[in-house]
C-alpha positions as CSV (number, residue, x, y, z in Angstrom):
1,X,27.8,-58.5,14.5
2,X,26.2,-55.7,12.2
3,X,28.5,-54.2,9.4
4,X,28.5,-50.1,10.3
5,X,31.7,-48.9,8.3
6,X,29.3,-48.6,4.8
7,X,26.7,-47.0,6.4
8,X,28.8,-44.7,7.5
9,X,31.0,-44.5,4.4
10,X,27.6,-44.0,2.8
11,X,26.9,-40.8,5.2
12,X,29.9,-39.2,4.3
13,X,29.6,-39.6,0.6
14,X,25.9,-37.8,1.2
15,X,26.9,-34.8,3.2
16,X,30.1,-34.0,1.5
17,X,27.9,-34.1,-2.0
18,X,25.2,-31.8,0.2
19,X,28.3,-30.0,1.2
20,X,29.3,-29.4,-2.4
21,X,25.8,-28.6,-3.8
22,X,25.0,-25.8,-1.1
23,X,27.8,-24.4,-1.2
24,X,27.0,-23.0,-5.2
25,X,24.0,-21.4,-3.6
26,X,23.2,-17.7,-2.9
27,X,20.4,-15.5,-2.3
28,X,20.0,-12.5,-4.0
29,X,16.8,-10.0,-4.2
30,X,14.5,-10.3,-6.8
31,X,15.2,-7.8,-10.0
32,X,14.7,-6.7,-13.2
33,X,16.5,-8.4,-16.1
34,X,19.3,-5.6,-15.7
35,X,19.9,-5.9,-11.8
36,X,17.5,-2.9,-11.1
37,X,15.3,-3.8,-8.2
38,X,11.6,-2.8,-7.7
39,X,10.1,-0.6,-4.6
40,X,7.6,-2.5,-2.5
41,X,5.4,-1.1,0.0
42,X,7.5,-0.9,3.2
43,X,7.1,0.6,7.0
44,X,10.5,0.7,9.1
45,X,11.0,2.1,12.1
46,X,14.1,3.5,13.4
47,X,13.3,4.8,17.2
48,X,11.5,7.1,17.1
49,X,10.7,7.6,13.8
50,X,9.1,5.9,11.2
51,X,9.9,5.3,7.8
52,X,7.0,4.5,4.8
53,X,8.2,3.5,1.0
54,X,6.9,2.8,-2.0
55,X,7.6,2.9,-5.6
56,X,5.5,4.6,-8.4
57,X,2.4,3.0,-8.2
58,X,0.8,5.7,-11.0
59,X,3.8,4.8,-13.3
60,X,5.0,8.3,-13.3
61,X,8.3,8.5,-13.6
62,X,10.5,8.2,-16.8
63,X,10.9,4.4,-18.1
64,X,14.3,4.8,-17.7
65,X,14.0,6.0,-13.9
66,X,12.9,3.9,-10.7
67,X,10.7,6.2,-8.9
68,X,10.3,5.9,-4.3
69,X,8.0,7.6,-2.7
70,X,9.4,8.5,0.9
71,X,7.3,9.5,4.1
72,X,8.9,9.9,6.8
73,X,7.1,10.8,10.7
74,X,8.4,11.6,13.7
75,X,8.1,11.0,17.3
76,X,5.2,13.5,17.4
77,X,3.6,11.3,14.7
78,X,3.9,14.6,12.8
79,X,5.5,14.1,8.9
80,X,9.1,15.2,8.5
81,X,10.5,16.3,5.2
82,X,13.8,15.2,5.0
83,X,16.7,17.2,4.0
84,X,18.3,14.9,1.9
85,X,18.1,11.5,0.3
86,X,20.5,10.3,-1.2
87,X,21.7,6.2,-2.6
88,X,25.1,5.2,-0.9
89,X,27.0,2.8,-3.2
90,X,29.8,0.5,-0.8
91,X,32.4,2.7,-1.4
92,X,30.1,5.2,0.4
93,X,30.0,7.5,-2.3
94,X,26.2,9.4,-2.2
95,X,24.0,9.6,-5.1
96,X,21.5,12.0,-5.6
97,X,18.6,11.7,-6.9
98,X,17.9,13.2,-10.9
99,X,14.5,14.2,-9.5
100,X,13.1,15.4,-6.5
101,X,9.4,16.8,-5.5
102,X,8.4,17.5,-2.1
103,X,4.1,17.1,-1.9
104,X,2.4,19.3,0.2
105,X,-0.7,18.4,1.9
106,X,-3.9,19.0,-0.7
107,X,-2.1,18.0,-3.6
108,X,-1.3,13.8,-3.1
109,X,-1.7,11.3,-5.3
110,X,-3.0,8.1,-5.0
111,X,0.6,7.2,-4.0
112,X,-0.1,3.8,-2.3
113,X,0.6,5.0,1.1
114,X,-2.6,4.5,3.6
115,X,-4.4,8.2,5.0
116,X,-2.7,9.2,8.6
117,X,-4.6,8.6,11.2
118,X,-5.3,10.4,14.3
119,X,-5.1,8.3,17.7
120,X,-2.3,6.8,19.4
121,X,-0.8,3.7,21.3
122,X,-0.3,2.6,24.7
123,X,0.1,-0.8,27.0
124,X,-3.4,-1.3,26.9
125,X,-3.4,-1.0,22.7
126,X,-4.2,1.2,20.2
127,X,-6.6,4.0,20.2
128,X,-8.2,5.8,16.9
129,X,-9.9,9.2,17.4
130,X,-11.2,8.7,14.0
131,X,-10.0,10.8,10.6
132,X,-9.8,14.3,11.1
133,X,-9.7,16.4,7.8
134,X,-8.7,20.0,7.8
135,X,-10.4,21.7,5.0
136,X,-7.9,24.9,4.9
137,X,-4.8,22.6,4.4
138,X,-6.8,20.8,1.5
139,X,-8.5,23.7,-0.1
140,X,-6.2,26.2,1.3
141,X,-2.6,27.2,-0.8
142,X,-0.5,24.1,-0.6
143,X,-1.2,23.0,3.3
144,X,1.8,21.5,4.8
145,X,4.4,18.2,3.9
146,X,2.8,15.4,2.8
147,X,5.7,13.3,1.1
148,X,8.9,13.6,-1.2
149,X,9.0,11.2,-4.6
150,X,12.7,10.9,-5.7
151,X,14.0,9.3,-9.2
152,X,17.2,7.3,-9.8
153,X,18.4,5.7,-13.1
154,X,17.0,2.3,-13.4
155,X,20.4,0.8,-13.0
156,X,21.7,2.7,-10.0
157,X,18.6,1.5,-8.0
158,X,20.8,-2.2,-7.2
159,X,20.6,-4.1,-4.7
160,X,24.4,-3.5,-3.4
161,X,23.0,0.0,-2.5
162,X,21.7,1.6,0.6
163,X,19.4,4.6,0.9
164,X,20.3,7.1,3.1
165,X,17.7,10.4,4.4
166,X,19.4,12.8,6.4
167,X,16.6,14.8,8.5
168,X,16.2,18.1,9.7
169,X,19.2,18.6,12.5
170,X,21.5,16.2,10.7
171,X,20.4,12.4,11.8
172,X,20.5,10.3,9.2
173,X,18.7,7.0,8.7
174,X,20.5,4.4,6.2
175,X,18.7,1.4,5.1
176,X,19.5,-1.0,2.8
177,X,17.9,-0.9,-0.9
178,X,16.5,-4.7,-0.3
179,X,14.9,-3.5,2.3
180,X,12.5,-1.7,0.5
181,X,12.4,-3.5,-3.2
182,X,12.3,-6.9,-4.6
């Protein structure tokens, strides 16, 4: 007859220290020394719509300010200024931004986001017409809405906050800040 009741015993012991030891774990987003947390390139979509980010990637913005580049485009695949955006702390309380620049068309940046596209998608994949560049909105006065940069303080850009950009007829998309930074 084979002795189980150590074995066992022995089990117990190593699940309950297991137990123990996981239990002082937690995952948090990566950030800066002061909690602040870094935008990364990032695509959502949110029915319809989709939803590009991406911090400062010309370093820009004020060292004491965290810098995201927003681009939001609509059904239509058309862009979409937004009317607000705003950071939404867990008391729900909004924070606007210190800084706020909506680009037109003709005057970007190397921002980080990739060129639009023409084409479009069915069942049987995707289809690219190819580039098309309209010389009046580039050489022309200030084209149309390419893209909105918005600055926060460094410290208010945390990862227990949410962004929220309220569009044109009052929906408003609300995503969480780790969503889009590290």
């Amino acid at each position: 007859m084979q002795r189980k009741k150590p074995i066992m015993k022995t089990h117990i012991i190593i699940l309950t220290l297991l137990a123990g030891l996981t239990a002082d774990f937690h995952v948090e987003a990566a950030s800066h020394k002061n909690g602040s947390l870094t935008p990364t390139h990032n695509t959502v979509k949110r029915g319809a719509y989709t939803i590009e980010t991406i911090g400062d990637t010309l370093h820009q913005a004020k060292a004491q300010n965290m810098r995201l580049i927003i681009r939001v485009s609509g059904p239509d695949k058309k862009l979409i200024k937004p009317d607000s955006v705003a950071l939404i702390d867990k008391s729900g309380a909004a924070m606007k931004p210190i800084f706020r620049e909506d680009r037109k068309v003709g005057h970007e940046e190397n921002t980080g986001l990739p060129v639009s596209v023409g084409g479009y998608g069915d069942s049987s994949g995707a289809h690219v017409n190819g580039v098309g560049i309209d010389l009046n909105k580039i050489l022309g006065p200030h084209g149309d809405y390419a893209y909105t940069k918005v600055d926060w303080p460094k410290e208010a850009f945390t990862a227990d906050k949410r962004l929220q950009i309220v569009m044109p007829g009052g929906q408003a998309f609300t995503l969480p800040l780790t969503s889009l930074a590290q």
